[in-house]
C-alpha positions, 0 to 999 in steps of 0.5 A: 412354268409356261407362258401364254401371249394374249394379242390384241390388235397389234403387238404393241398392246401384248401383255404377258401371262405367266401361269404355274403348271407344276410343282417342282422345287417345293417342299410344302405347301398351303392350303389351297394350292394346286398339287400335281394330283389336283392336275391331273385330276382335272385332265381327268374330268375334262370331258365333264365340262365342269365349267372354269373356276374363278380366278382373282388376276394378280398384275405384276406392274414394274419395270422389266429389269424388277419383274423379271429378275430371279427373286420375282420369278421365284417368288411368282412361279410359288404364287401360281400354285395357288388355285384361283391365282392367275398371274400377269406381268404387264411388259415394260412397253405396255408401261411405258407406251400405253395408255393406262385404259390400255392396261389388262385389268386386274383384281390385285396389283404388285407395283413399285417404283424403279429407275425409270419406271412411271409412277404417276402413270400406275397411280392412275391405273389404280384409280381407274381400276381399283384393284387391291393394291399389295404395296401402295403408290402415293406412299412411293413418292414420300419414299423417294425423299429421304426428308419425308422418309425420316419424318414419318420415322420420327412421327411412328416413334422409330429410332433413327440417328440424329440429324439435320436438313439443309434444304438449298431452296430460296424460297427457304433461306431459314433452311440453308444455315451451314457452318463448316469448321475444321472437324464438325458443321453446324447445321441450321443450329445443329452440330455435328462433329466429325464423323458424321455423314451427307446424305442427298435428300433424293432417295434415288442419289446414292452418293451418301458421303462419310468424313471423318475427323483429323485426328483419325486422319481426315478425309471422307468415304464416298459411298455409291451404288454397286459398281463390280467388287466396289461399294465405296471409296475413299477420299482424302477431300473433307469439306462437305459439299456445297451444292444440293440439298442433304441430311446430315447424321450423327454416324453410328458405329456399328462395328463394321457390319449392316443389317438388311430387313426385308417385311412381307406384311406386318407380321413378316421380316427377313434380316441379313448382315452384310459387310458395311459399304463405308467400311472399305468399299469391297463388296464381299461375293461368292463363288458365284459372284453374289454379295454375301449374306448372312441371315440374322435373328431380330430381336423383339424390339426389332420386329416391332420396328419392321412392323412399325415400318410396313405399317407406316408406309403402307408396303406390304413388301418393304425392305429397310436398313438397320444400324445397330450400335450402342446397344441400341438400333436404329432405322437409316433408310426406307428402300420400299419394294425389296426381296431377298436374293438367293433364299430357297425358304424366302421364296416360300414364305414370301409367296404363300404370305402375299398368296394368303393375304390376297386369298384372304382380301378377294376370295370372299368377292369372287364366292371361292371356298377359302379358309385362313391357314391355321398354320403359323406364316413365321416359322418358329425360332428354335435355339440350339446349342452344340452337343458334346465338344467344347466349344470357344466362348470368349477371347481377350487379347492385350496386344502391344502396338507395332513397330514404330519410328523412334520416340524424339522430346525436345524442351525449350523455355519460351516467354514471347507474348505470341505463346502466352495468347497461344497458351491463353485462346485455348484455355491452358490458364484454366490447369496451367497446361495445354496440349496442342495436337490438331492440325489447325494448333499445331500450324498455329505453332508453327506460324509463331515459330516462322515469325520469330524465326524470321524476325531474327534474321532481321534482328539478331540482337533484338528482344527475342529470347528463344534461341535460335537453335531450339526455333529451328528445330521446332519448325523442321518438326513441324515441317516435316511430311508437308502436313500435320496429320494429327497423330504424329506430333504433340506440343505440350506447354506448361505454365510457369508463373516464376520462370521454368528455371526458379521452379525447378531449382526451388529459387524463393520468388520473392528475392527477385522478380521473375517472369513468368514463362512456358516450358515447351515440350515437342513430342515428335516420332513413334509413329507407326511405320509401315513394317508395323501396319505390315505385322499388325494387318498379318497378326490380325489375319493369323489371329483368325485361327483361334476360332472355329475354321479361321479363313483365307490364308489360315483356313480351318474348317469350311463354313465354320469361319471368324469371317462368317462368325462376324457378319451373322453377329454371333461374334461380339467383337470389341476393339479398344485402343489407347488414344496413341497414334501408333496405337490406334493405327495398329488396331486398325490393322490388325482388324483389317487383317482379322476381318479380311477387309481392304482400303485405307486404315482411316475408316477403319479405325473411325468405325471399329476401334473404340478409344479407351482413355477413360479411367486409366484403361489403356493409357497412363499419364508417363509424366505423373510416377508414383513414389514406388516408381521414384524409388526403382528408378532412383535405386536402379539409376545408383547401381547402373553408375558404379565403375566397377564390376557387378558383384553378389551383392549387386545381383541381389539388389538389381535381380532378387527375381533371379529372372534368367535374362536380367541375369544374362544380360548383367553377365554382358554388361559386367562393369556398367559404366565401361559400358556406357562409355562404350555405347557413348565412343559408338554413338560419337562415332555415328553422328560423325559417320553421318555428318560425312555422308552428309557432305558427300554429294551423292547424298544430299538427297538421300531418303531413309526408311519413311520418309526420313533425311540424313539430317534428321536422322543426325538430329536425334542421335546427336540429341542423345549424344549430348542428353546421355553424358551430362557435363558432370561425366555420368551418364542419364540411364533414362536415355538408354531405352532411347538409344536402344531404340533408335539403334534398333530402328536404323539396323532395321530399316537403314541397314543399307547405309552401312554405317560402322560400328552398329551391330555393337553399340546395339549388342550393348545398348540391347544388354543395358535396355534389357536391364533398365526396362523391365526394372523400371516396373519395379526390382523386387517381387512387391515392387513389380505388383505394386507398380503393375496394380497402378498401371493395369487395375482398371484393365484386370477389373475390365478383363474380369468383366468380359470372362464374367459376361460370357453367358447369354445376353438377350441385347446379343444379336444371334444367327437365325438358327434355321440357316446355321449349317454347319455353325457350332452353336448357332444360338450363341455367341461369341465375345471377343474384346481386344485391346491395344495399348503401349508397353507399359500396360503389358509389363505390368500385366505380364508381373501380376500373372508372374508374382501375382500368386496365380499358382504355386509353382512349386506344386505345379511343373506346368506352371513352373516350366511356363514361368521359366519360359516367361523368365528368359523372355529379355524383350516384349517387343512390338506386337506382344500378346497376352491372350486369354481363351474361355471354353464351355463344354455344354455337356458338363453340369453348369455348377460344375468345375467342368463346365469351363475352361480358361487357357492363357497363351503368351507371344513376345511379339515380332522377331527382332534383330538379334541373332538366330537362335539366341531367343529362348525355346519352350517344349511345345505348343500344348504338351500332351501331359503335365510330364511333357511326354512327347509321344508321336500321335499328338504332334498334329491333328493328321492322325485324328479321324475324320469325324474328329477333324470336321467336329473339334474347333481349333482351339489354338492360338496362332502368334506367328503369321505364316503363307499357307502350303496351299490346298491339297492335304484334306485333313491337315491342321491349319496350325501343323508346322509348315516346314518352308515358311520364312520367318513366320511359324505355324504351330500343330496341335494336340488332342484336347480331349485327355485330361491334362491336355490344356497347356498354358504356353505354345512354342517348339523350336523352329526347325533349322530348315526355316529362312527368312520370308525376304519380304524386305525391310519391312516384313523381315523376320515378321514374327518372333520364331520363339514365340511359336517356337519356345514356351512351356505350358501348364494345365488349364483351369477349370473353374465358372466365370464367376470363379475367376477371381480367384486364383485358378488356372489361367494359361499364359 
């Protein structure tokens, strides 16, 4: 491209003449433009003197910064290869200095609005020249105003979220009616709770704000324009703003990515996905520092929108943003004048599209010879599906939450009046309970346990009945991290209308009067800490590799990536978590970790996790047991409180499963109740330690892991010192998980007070806790799949769904198949659905894939090893997966038993804190044959050729996180065993392409060489080395989704 300068009087009127001359970088081109052959002719024929060809004069009017910026010059140099264009770019000094009569005149005019950039000035130019204009004008101004934005969206019957306008105008006081409460607002009558979003009516104010409710945290995500690496951060401040004019939304979620849709006329849109700035503010760039992008098909409604939206503001070239959530998608902003970045096809398609359309409007008025292309403008959208490899369809992961802060209960009977109005202003009179969770309830708590508290103090003999002891407690609990974050703490109040202590001893109401009270149940702890968010955000990150060329630190094959997966909308991901703090938490973490992305959990978990407490799906009400539930542990409490040593008869009643840790740990206990004594000697002895330390005077300030005092800690082991012998001389076996749990917690994150005497009262604890827990969920086979139905039937039905739906949905968003190099399958997709949820879900789904029949054992070796494996497993520790892989191989017939796969990996979750080497060990991840054969080619994909390595996606689950050894080794498996990493392993792969080379388990011993990573407290151990190292495998099975409710082959 050259440039010509035409001067006038003086510099100050130049304008700038951009022309084409040549054709280099394109690959095609339309009818009517200008070749090298058409060039040269014409040098040619110069001597001839044929007179100049018409030429249509095509003005670039913008700003600068806009009109020259590398989308416009590409675009442009394009447009010049048109015959009878000529296209001029007026200089910002002509725009801004001049007089419009000054302007070089023009046939056609490209002219939008930017900072800066006088609008009224080219409005007048329009009228005085009359050009064809590609983007019109007057529009510009509505769409500087989100208010007009929004109502001419409404009138053309485009979707957009629903909102309210507060206009901060006096001479509109019916406008500004604002409402703020603790977590919605109330808008002119319009409510909106958290979260919801604060948008300037300026078009030009990109300071959108995001808040989010308390129970996720609170606080807001401020978003911006693009400053560096950063698109937005957040803040803790919640209050909306009180100055200025602002549409308020409902937020949409949209699973953490946007979508970007660029129009060149109504017939025209571009889509690109990009990570959502509100998700945590990092913008995403490439080796060359660009945002990363990713081109996306819009689906037929979509393209109606883009048209709608062209049309309707009368732009041409017209950029707009789309949310798409709920199935449904809807339009947030008007950006007006827009181009894509860094799209070679864009360029071409956007200049022969405006190089048409102007031809098509002027060439009649200036007599040139112009037909209309007969070629399509929209290139056509071709599906394409992989050829012969098998390629991931689906995964489905119920996941344990992660390392927490131990679970503490406290009940005290109250009967002050400030209760019962308590109980009754937030409708606990309508079902005789009331939970109190939110900041604002559980200050109000708090205030009624100060006043009383402090009447007390006055009146020790007053008419107050609560005891002093149990107020004290309430308020220290309450006190404790100097705010209520929501999620941490619970008050439950139950009514009693005769009194807590005649209702539970079934005293006749009638023989005397009695007065009604509550019974108030404090629920405090169990908190994730920050070890859990560590595993959680390190899981998620190894998760990565079970797709297709995982990224980052667990890398598999380039451009093939979850990461990429995610932004093109081939992955459909859904995260799902029970309404627990910790496990929501979690959640966010682990996606985090899985989706690279930074910043606070808050509004991550607003954005990505959806909660599932409808119907039982992840949670279950602890307090309501079912009667098969009342017998197990009616049974199980019996045999745990003989003093005497077990004998046959008591392995039959407590092990009919003959499941090798339950026999192991009997071994341990031998007589149950010596051992309690035991475990209660060591637990007097503790809270006697720890008043000592109390004492001393160097730790009066001493703090322990997460915040927590020598005081507290005190607290709850003196609380189970009394709770776990009762005054009768038994001991409450319903305790031992409590103590287990909290002596794990202290050996953990509180070693460094070395205190005497914990390393055996958790080796004993460890060996009851591993009896008593999983009985609870039942002793005999029946039991177990009885209670595991009640806990996990809506779960297994949700389950049965998602592999059901794996084939092609028309709502599914895919890739552009045009820009899918080097992505398998670009038609498809994806369906990944995760659900976090507590313990019990877990236990219970573990029993109906070990008893529920899945396969006959004795028939199968695979499945019996595998069962073996499951069978030494004495702890599903935090971060427990049970993760289900769907595979299709398009090459098969799809009624064919061949057509898919299923496989079931299994992780007792994060290394605990017994001994190396104690946790069992299996004989490989993916056996190479049903006989576990070991044979030296199949250990790793080193021996695999090229060609294979760059075509098989990595189907293995990784379950143990690890660092990566770093580039260097081309063809090295992201999975082969790194033999330095600390705590965390990494497991090689096998070929797939046998048959038999599915297996149902993963792990091989870890190597004696591995250390601990030394990450601290709270990182150590991160990832149980027997989850990678130890499980056994069987077959996978192959079946069509719409088989798997029967019982085939379902790797664990």
């Amino acid at each position: 491209m050259w440039s010509l300068t035409a001067s006038e009087e003086d510099e100050s009127t130049t304008a700038h003449f951009f022309l084409g001359a040549g054709d280099e970088g394109l690959g095609s081109h339309g009818i009517g433009m200008r070749t090298e052959e058409s060039d040269n002719e014409l040098l040619e024929d110069e001597e001839d003197e044929v007179p100049p060809e018409p030429q249509i004069i095509v003005g670039i009017c913008a700003m600068t910064k806009k009109s020259k910026s590398k989308p416009m010059t590409q675009i442009l140099e394009r447009l010049c290869r048109f015959d009878y264009l000529t296209v001029i770019i007026l200089g910002e000094d002509v725009i801004l200095n001049e007089p419009v009569e000054n302007w070089p005149s023009c046939h056609c005019l490209i002219s939008f609005h930017s900072k800066g950039f006088p609008l009224d000035k080219a409005v007048a130019y329009s009228k005085l020249r009359n050009p064809f204009l590609i983007n019109d004008l007057t529009m510009q101004y509505y769409i500087q105003d989100r208010r007009e934005v929004y109502r001419i969206l409404q009138e053309e019957g485009i979707d957009l979220p629903r909102y309210a306008v507060l206009n901060r105008d006096p001479a509109r006081p019916e406008e500004c009616n604002l409402i703020e409460g603790e977590d919605q607002v109330e808008v002119n009558g319009a409510v909106f709770p958290k979260p919801f979003v604060e948008k300037p009516v300026s078009a030009e104010d990109h300071n959108v704000y995001i808040y989010y409710p308390s129970s996720a945290g609170g606080g807001s995500q401020r978003l911006f324009r693009k400053i560096g690496s950063r698109s937005s951060v957040y803040s803790p401040e919640s209050s909306v703003r009180k100055t200025g004019s602002y549409i308020y939304e409902e937020f949409m979620p949209t699973d953490g990515t946007d979508v970007k849709v660029y129009t060149v006329g109504p017939d025209y849109a571009h889509a690109e996905a990009r990570k959502s700035p509100a998700l945590d503010g990092k913008v995403e760039r490439d080796s060359e520092g660009k945002e990363v992008r990713y081109p996306v098909m819009l689906t037929a409604m979509e393209k109606l929108v883009a048209r709608k939206v062209c049309v309707a503001f009368k732009q041409t070239v017209c950029g707009f943003d789309l949310l798409r959530a709920n199935g449904h998608s809807f339009v947030c902003d008007v950006n007006g004048f827009s181009f894509v970045k860094n799209s070679m096809k864009y360029y071409d398609d956007c200049a022969k599209i405006l190089g048409n359309t102007i031809m098509r409007e002027l060439a009649p008025q200036f007599q040139i010879p112009w037909s209309i292309p007969t070629e399509a403008e929209d290139i056509p959208i071709v599906p394409t599906t992989s050829g012969t490899m098998m390629e991931l369809r689906c995964v489905i992961a119920i996941i344990r939450h992660g390392d927490r802060t131990p679970k503490q209960k406290m009940k005290m009977e109250v009967t002050h009046p400030r209760f019962f109005t308590l109980f009754e202003k937030h409708g606990g009179y309508k079902t005789g309970k009331l939970k109190l969770k939110r900041p604002e309830q559980l200050q109000e708590v708090l205030d009624i346990t100060r006043l009383l508290l402090a009447e007390l103090e006055k009146e020790p003999s007053g008419e107050i009945e609560e005891k002093t002891g149990k107020l004290e407690q309430l308020k220290s609990v309450l006190e404790m991290y100097g705010h209520f974050s929501g999620i941490n703490r619970k008050v439950q109040l139950t009514y009693y209308p005769h009194g807590v202590k005649a209702s539970n001893e079934g005293q006749d109401p009638q023989s005397e009067a009695l007065t009604p009270s509550l019974l108030l149940v404090l629920k405090w702890g169990g908190e994730l800490t920050p070890a859990g968010r560590v595993q959680a955000e390190e899981l998620g990150r190894a998760f990565r590799c079970m797709y297709p060329g995982g990224q980052g630190d667990y890398a598999g094959f380039p451009g093939c990536g979850l990461l990429r997966l995610h932004s093109t909308f081939r992955h459909d991901l859904k995260i799902y978590a029970s309404d627990e703090g910790r496990v929501q938490m979690t959640a966010a973490a682990f996606a985090k970790g899985l989706l690279a992305l930074e910043g606070e959990l808050t509004p991550i978990l607003v954005q990505m996790v959806k909660s599932a407490n409808m119907n039982g799906l992840l949670d279950s009400d602890s307090d309501s047991l079912s009667s098969c539930q009342h017998r197990v542990k009616a049974r199980l409490h019996h045999i745990l409180q003989q003093d005497a040593s077990f004998g046959p008869e008591d392995y039959d009643q407590l092990a009919p499963t003959r499941s090798t840790s339950l026999l192991n740990s009997m071994t341990i206990i031998q007589n149950p109740v010596k051992v309690c004594d035991q475990v209660f000697s060591l637990i007097e002895n503790l809270t006697h330690q720890i008043q000592e330390r109390m004492q001393d005077p160097k730790s009066i300030d001493l703090q322990l892991y997460h915040s927590e005092t020598l005081e507290l800690m005190l607290q709850r082991w003196s609380k189970l010192e009394r709770d776990f012998r009762q005054k009768s001389g038994r001991y409450d076996i319903s305790k031992i998980p409590d103590i287990y749990d909290c002596v794990k917690y202290d050996v953990q994150h509180n070693g460094s007070l070395g205190l005497q005497g914990t390393a055996e009262l958790l080796r004993l604890s460890k060996a009851l806790a591993d009896v008593v827990i999983p009985q609870e969920y039942g002793i005999s086979r029946e039991e177990k799949l009885e209670i595991a139905v009640g806990f996990c039937l809506p779960l297994l039905r949700k389950i049965l769904l998602d592999l059901q739906r794996t084939h092609e949905d028309e709502s599914v968003n895919k890739l552009h198949p045009l820009y899918s190099r080097g992505v398998l399958s670009p038609g498809r997709h994806v369906r990944t659905r995760l659900y976090f949820t507590s313990e019990s879900h877990v236990h219970s789904l573990l029993s109906v894939f070990r008893y529920g029949g899945l396969l006959d054992e004795t028939q199968d070796a695979q499945w019996q090893r595998a069962l073996a494996y499951l069978s030494a497993i004495s702890e599903l520790n935090y971060m427990t997966q049970i993760v289900i892989m769907l595979y299709e191989d398009n090459t098969q017939d799809p009624l064919s038993e061949e057509r898919f796969h299923v496989e079931l990996h299994f992780s007792p979750g994060v290394k605990g804190v017994e001994e190396e080497g104690s946790a069992p060990a299996g004989c490989g991840f993916r056996p190479a044959s049903s006989e576990n054969e070991i044979k030296t080619d199949q250990g790793s994909m080193e021996n695999l050729c090229p060609g294979k390595a760059s075509d098989e996606p990595d189907r293995a689950l990784q379950t143990s996180p690890q660092p990566s050894e770093g580039p260097g080794l081309p063809r090295r498996s992201p999975l082969i065993r790194n033999r330095k990493a600390g705590s965390m392993e990494v497991l090689s792969e096998t070929s797939s392409s046998r048959p038999g080379g599915y297996r149902l388990f993963s792990s091989s011993r870890p190597p004696t060489e591995m250390q601990q990573s030394g990450l601290g407290s709270q990182c150590t151990g991160l990832f149980s080395t027997t989850v990678l190292g130890g499980s056994s495998s069987a077959r996978i099975f192959r079946t069509t989704p719409a088989a798997m409710a029967k019982s085939y082959h379902l790797p664990v």
